[in-house]
N, C-alpha and C positions, 0 to 999 in steps of 0.2 A: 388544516395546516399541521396540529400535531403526526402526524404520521409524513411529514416533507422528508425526514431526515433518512428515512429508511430506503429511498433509495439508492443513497449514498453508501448507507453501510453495506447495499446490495452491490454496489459498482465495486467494492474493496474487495468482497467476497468472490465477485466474477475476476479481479484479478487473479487472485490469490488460487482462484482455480485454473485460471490460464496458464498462472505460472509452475503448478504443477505438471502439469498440460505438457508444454515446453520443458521443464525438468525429465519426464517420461520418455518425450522424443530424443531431450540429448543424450541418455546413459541407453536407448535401444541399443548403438552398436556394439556397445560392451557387454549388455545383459544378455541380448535376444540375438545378437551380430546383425539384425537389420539396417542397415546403411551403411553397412562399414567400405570405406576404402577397401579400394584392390591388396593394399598391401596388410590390411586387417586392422589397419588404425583407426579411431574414433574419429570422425573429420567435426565433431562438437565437442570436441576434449580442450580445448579453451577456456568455450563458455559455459560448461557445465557448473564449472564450482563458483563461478558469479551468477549464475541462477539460481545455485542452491542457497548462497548468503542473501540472494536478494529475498530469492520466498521465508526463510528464517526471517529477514527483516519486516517482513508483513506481520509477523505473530510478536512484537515488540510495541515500538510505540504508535502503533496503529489503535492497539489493544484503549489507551487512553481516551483515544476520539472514539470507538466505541462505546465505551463507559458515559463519556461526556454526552451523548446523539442519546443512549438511553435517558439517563437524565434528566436532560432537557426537553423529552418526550414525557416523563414523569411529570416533570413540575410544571410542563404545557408553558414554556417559554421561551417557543421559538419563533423568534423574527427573520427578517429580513437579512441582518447582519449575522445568525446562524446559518443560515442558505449559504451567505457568502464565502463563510470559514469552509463550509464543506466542500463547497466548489476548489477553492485553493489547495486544502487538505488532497482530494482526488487526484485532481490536476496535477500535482505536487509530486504522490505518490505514483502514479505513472510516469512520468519526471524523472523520478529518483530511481524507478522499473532501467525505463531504456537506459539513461544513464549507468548505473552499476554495471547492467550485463553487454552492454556493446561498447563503453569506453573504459578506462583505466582511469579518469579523470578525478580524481579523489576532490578535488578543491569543488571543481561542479557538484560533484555529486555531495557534497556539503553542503552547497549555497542552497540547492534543493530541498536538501534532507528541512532546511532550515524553515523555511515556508512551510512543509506539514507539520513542525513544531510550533511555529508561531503560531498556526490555524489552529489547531488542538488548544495551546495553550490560552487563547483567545475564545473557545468553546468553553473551557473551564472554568473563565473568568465570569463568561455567562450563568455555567451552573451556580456558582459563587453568589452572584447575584441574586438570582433567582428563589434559591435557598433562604438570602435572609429577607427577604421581603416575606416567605408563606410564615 
């Protein structure tokens, strides 16, 4: 069970490469002019700069559930209720993905954000834990 956590941090890391992925496809028409509209316009020039805040927001407070998954891989004290954080955490973070780059919806994409903050911050608590007992 200590190694559960890692493939979470693997699911983060396949976004995170996805969303470069999708970053590369939207600035082709600018960079490389592949895809460009007839009249030479970027037809991803919308979503391009909410792609790129949203990949920046993966190297932010993702970084702490990181940390935490290490951790509690460390101190070998993960249960059941650290599965669960992760789950939300991920879930969360994909959530907060589509959200940023297909809506303007600033309020959702809060209530999201908010869920892989409580999951993280609820991992923490666990390393917390875990720490004073060894």
């Amino acid at each position: 069970m200590a190694h559960s956590l890692i493939p979470f941090m693997a699911a983060h890391v396949a976004l995170a490469a996805m969303l470069y992925a999708l970053l590369t496809i939207a600035r082709a028409p600018n960079i490389w002019g592949i895809g460009q509209r007839a009249d030479g316009s970027n037809p991803w020039a919308s979503l391009e700069p909410r792609i790129s805040a949203n990949l920046s927001n993966q190297f932010e407070w993702p970084v702490l559930f990181y940390a935490a998954c290490l951790l509690l891989i460390q101190l070998q004290a993960i249960n059941s209720a650290a599965i669960i954080l992760c789950w939300v955490f991920m879930i969360g973070r994909l959530a907060h993905s589509f959200v940023q780059i297909l809506t303007k919806n600033v309020r959702l994409r809060g209530l999201v954000f908010t869920a892989n903050f409580l999951a993280t911050l609820g991992l923490w608590f666990m390393v917390l834990q875990a720490a004073l007992r060894t």
